[in-house]
Kinemage of the C-alpha trace (Angstrom):
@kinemage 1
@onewidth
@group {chain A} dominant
@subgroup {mainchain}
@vectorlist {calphas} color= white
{ca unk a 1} P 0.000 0.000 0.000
{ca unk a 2} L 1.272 3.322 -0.890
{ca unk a 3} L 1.785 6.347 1.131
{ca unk a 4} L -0.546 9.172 0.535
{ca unk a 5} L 1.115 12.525 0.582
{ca unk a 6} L -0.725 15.410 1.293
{ca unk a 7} L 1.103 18.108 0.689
{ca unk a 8} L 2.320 16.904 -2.969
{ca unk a 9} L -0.355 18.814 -5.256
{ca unk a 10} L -2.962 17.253 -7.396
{ca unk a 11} L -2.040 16.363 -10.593
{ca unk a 12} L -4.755 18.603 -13.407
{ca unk a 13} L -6.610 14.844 -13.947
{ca unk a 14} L -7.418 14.911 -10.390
{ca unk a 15} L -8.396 18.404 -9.832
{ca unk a 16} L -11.162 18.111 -13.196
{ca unk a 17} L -12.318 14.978 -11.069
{ca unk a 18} L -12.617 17.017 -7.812
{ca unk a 19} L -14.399 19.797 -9.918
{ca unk a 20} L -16.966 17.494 -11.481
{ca unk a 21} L -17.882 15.332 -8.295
{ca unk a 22} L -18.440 18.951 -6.763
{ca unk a 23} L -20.559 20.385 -9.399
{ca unk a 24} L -22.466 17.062 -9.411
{ca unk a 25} L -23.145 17.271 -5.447
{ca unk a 26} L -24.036 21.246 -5.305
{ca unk a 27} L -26.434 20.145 -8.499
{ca unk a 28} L -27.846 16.799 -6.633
{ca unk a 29} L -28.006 19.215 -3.893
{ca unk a 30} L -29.809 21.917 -5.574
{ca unk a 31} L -32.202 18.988 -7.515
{ca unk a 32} L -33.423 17.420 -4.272
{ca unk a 33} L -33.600 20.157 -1.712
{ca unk a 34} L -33.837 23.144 -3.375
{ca unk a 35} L -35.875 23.223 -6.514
{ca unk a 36} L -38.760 21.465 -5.194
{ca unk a 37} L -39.717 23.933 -3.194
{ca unk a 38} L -38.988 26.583 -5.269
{ca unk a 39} L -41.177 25.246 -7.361
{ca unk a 40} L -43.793 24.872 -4.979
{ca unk a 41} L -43.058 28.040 -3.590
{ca unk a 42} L -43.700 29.422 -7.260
{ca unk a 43} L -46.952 27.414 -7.677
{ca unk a 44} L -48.135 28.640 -4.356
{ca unk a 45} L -47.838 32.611 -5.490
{ca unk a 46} L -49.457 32.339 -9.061
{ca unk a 47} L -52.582 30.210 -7.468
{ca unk a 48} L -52.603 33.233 -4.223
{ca unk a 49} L -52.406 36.090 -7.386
{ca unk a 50} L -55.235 33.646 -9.704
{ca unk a 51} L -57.167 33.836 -6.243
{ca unk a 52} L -56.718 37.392 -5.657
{ca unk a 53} L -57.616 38.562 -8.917
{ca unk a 54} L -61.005 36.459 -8.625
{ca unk a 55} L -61.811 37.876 -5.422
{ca unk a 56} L -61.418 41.255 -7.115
{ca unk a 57} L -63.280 40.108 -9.933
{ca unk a 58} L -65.738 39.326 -7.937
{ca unk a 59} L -65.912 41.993 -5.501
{ca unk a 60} L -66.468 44.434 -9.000
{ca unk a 61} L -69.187 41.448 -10.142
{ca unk a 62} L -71.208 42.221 -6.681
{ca unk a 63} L -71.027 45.796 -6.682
{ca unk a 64} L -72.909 46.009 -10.446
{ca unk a 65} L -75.420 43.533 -9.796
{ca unk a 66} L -78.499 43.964 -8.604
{ca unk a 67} L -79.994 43.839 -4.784
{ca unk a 68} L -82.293 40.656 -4.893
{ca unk a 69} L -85.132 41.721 -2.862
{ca unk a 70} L -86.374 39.619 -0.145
{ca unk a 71} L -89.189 37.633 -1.499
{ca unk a 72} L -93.141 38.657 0.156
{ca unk a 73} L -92.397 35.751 2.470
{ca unk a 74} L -89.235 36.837 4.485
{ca unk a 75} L -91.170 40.405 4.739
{ca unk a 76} L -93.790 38.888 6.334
{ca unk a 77} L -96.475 39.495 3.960
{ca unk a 78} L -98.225 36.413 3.070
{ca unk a 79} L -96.621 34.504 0.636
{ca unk a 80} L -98.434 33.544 -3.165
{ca unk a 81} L -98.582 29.647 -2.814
{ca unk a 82} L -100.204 29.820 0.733
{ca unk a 83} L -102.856 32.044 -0.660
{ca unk a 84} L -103.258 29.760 -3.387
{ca unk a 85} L -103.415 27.026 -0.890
{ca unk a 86} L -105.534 28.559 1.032
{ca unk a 87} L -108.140 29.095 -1.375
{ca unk a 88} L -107.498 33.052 -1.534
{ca unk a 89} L -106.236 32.905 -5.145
{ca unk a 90} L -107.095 30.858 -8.460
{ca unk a 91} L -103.938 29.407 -9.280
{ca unk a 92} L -102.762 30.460 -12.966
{ca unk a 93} L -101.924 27.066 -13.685
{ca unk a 94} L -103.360 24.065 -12.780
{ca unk a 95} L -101.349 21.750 -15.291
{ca unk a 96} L -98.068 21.430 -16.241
{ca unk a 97} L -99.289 21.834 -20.153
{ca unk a 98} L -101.073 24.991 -18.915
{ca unk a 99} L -97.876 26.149 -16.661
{ca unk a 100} L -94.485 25.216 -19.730
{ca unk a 101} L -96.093 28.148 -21.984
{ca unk a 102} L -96.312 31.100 -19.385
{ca unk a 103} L -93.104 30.532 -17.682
{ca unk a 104} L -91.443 30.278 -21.401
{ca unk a 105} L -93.035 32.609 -23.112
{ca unk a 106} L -91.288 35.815 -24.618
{ca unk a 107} L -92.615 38.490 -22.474
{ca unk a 108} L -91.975 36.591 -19.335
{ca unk a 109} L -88.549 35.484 -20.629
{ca unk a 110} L -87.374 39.157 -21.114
{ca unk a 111} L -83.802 38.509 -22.342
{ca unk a 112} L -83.460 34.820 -21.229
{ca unk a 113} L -83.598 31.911 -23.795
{ca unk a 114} L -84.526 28.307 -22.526
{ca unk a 115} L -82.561 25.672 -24.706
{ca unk a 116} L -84.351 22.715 -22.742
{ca unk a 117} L -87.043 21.697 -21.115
{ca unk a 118} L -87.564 18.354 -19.552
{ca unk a 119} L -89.599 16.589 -17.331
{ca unk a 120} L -90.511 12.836 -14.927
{ca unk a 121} L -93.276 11.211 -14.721
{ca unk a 122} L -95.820 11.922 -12.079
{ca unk a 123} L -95.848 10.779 -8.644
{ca unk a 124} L -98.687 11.047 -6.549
{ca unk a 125} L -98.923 11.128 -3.013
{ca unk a 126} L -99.922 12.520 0.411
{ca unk a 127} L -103.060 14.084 -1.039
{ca unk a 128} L -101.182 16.201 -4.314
{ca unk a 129} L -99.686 15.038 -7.808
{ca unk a 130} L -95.715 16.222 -7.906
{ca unk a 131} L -93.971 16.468 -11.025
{ca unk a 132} L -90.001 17.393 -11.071
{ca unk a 133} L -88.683 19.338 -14.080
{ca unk a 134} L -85.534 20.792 -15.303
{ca unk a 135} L -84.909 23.813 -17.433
{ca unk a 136} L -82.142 25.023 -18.691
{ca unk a 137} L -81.796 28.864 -19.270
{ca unk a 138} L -78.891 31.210 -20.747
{ca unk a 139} L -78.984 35.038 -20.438
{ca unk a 140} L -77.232 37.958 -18.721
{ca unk a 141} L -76.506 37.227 -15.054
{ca unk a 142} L -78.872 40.546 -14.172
{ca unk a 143} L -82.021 38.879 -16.676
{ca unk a 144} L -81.588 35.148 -15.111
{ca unk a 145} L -81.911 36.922 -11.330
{ca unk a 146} L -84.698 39.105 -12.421
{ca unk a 147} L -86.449 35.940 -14.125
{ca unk a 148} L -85.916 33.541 -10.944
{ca unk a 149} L -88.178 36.905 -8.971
{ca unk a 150} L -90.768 36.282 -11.436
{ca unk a 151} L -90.730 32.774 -11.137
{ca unk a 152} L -90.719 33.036 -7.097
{ca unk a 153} L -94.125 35.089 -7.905
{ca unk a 154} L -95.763 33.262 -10.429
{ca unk a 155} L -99.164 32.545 -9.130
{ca unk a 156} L -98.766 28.593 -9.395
{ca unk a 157} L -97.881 25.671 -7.237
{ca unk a 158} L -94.252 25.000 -8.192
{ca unk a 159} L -91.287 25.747 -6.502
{ca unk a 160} L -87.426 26.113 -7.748
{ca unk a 161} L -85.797 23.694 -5.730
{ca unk a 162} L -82.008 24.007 -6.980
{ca unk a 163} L -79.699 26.458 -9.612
{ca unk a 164} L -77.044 25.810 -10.818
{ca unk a 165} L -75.184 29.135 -13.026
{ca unk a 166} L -71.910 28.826 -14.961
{ca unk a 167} L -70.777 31.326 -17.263
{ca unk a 168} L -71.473 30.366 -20.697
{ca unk a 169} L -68.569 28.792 -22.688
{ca unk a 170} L -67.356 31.185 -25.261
{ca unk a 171} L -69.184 34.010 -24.157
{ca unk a 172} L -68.615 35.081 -20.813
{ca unk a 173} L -71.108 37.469 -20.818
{ca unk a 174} L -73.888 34.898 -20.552
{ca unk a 175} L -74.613 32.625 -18.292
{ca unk a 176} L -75.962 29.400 -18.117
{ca unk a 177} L -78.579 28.416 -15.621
{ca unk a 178} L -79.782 24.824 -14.478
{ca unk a 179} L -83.244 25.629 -12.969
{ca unk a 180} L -84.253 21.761 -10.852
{ca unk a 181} L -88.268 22.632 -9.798
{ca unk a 182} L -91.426 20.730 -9.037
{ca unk a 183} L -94.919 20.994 -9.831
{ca unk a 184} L -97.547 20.624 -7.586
{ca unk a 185} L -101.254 19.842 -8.211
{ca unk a 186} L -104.181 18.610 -6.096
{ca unk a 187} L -105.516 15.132 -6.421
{ca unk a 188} L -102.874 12.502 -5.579
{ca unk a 189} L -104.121 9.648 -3.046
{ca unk a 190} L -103.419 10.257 0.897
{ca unk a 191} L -101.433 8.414 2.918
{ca unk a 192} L -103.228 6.852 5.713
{ca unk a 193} L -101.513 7.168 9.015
């Protein structure tokens, strides 16, 4: 075995050896501690400035549309259905046939299209026939609010029981409305306790 001697200097092969294994370390080094989360780091801002620039986005979307008003209900006034119900009003629509052409029609529409229009079959119980329909709707965020009011008043028996909006592909400024509702008519057979 050979005697090392540390003070003799490194011959030029060894000192491009040293130089690459210590370029390849600070790199390995830099691959597997640092970068990662830099990276991450860097992900991390651009989703916090996508985020903040929706909030903003939104904060200008809330301040230009309009104040839904409470509907007669929440003021305490007596609501449309229950004075249907009641027998204090003659329901508009005692059909579903009779009900589809109001709620689509042109005037009532003002500035919304419906693209579709489907409905399931009947179901009748507890004393009333319910039938569940979906509609789909596309229009100006401000004309789809203002046409969910009218439909909240619409002297009939139905109710809107879910909505789902998403801004229209390809035009964003329309949006696209899922409207989920039910139809309600007297007749069905009670349930006997």
């Amino acid at each position: 075995m050979e005697k090392v001697d540390w003070n003799q200097t490194a011959s030029q092969r060894e000192q491009i050896l040293f130089l690459l294994i210590a370029v390849f370390f600070i790199f390995l080094v830099l691959e597997v501690g640092f970068l990662p989360k830099y990276r991450e780091i860097k992900t991390s801002r651009q989703r916090l400035h996508a985020l903040e620039v929706e909030r903003s986005a939104l904060a200008k979307f809330m301040e230009k549309t309009p104040v839904v008003r409470r509907s007669s209900s929440q003021n305490g006034a007596k609501d449309i259905k229950l004075k249907i119900l009641d027998g204090e009003m003659e329901a508009l629509s005692r059909e579903l046939p009779e009900l589809l052409p109001r709620i689509t029609d042109f005037s009532f529409l003002k500035g919304v299209r419906v693209e579709a229009f489907s409905f399931q079959p009947d179901i009748s119980e507890g004393g009333y026939i319910r039938t569940d329909f979906l509609m789909e709707a596309k229009g100006s965020f401000n004309d789809l609010v203002r046409y969910l009011e009218r439909l909240e008043n619409f002297p009939a028996l139905f109710q809107v029981r879910d909505i789902i909006m998403n801004v229209s592909e390809g035009d964003t400024t329309k949006v696209h409305a899922e409207i989920a509702g039910r139809f309600f008519r007297m007749g069905g057979q009670r349930k006997t306790p």
